[in-house]
Each structure stands twice: as C-alpha cells, then as structure tokens.
N, C-alpha and C positions, 0 to 999 in steps of 0.2 A: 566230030568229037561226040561221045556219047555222053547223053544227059540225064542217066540212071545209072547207078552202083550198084550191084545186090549183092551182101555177103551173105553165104552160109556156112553153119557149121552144124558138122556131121561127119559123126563117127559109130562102129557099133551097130550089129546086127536090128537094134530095134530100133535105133534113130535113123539107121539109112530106109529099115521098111515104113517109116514115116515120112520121110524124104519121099520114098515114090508113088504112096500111096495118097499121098496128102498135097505137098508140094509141087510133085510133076506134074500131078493129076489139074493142079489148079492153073499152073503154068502152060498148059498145052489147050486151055480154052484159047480160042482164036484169039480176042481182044487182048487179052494177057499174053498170050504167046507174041503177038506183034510188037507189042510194047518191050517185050526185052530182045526182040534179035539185039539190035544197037548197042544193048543195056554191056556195061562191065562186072564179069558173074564173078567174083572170087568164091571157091569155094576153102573151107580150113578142114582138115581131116588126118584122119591117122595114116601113116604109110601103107598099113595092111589094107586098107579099106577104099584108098585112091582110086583104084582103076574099076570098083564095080561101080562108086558115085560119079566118078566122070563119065564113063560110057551110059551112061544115063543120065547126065547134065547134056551131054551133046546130042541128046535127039530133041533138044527143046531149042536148038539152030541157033542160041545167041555166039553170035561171032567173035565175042571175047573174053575167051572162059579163061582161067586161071587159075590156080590150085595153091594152099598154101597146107604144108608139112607139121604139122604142130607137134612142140618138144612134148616129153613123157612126162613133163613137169605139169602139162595144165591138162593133160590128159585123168588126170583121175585116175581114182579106184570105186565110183560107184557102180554097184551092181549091175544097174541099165546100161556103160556104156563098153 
C-alpha cells in the first residue's frame, strides 16, 4: 500500500509550464523521483488540458497516477488560468 498522496492541480498554459518546468524538473531528481514511484499522484485539471499534463506526469514512473476532471464551476475566469 502506498504511504504518500500527492495532489496536483493544474490547469492553463502558464500553470501546466510551471508544472514542468518547476515540478517535474524537481520530481525527476533521483531521491525524489524514488520517493514517489509508490506514491498516489492525483492529478485535478481541465479536460482540455488532461492529456498534455498526464503524458508528462507519466515519465516521472509513479505507478499510480490518476486524473480528476474538475467542473467549470471552480475553474474560474482569471486571466492566468
């Protein structure tokens, strides 16, 4: 059974390029990288945007990735997302 959680949320051209540029980038140091194969990733995202953050949650090899769809209610209208 895995003994780490990690949600993300991310949506939106400039939070997914923070996502990779920040996040993955910290995530694929070896020590951290090990620590979450195990780990359960939930990711929260907009439908438009699912499949370029999950193909790039799966090259960081945790084995139990998961996706959640979030309604257009908590999606917002700010400009950044």
């Amino acid at each position: 059974m895995p003994n780490l959680r990690i949600m993300t949320c991310v949506w939106g051209d400039n939070h997914a390029g923070w996502f990779e540029r920040a996040l993955l980038k910290s995530l694929s140091w070896p020590q951290n990288n090990a620590a979450i194969k195990d780990a359960i990733w939930t990711i929260f995202t907009k439908q438009e945007d699912k499949d370029r953050i999950l193909s790039k949650a799966k090259t960081m090899g945790a084995k139990h990735l998961e996706y959640v769809i979030l309604p257009e209610a908590v999606q917002g209208n700010h400009p950044n997302m």
